[in-house]
C-alpha positions, 0 to 999 in steps of 0.5 A, a space after each residue: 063638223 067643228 066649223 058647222 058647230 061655229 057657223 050655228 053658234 053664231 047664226 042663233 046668236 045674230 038672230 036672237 039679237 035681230 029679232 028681239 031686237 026688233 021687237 023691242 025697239 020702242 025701249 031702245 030711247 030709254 036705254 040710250 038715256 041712262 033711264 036702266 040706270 040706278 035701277 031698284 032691286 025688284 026691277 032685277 028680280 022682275 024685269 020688266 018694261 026696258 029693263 026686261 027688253 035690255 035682259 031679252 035681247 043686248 043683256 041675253 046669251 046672244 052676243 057671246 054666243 056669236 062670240 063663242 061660235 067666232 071662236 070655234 070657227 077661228 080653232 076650226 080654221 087653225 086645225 085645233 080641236 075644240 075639247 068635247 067638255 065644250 060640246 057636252 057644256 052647250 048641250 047641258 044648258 039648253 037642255 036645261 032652258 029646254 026643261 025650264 021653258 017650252 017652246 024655246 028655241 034653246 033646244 036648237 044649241 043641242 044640234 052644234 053641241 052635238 056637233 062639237 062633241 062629234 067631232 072630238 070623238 073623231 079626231 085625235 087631241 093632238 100633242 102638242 
């Protein structure tokens, strides 16, 4: 369960980056450019343009949570539990985003969170 919980972690990782990456391609010049630099503050309240393509996609949850299911996937393999805190904590933020925006594929973190807490019930913490 703990290595599928990684493999899903990671897999909505690498497919938020890639598609909205995709879509917002126009903005990347700008980005390579320094024009996000030096931003006024409203820019941050209210994104938009670049900076909200740069908050969407590189600047969004995606990379660590691809780090994140890297890092499940590494314990899986060593035969270390994940603590269940883990689990419940995934799962409360996408409920979270789920109850503050609809339709978000937020509501998806709720199938590896599920998993990981699954899979500490199951198993023994071990001592040691």
């Amino acid at each position: 369960m703990t290595r599928w919980a990684g493999w899903i972690l990671q897999s909505l990782g690498m497919l938020h980056l890639v598609v909205l990456g995709a879509q917002n391609t126009q903005y990347f010049g700008d980005w390579l450019t320094g024009a996000l630099w030096n931003l006024p503050r409203e820019e941050f309240i209210h994104p938009a343009g670049a900076a909200g393509a740069f908050w969407a996609s590189i600047g969004s949850f995606a990379f660590p949570m691809i780090l994140l299911g890297a890092l499940v996937l590494n314990l899986a393999r060593r035969e270390v539990q994940v603590p269940p805190s883990i689990g419940w904590a995934i799962g409360a933020w996408g409920l979270v985003g789920a109850a503050i925006m609809e339709p978000t594929p937020v509501i998806l973190v709720l199938a590896p969170a599920v998993l990981l807490i699954r899979a500490g019930k199951d198993r023994p913490a071990s001592s040691g």
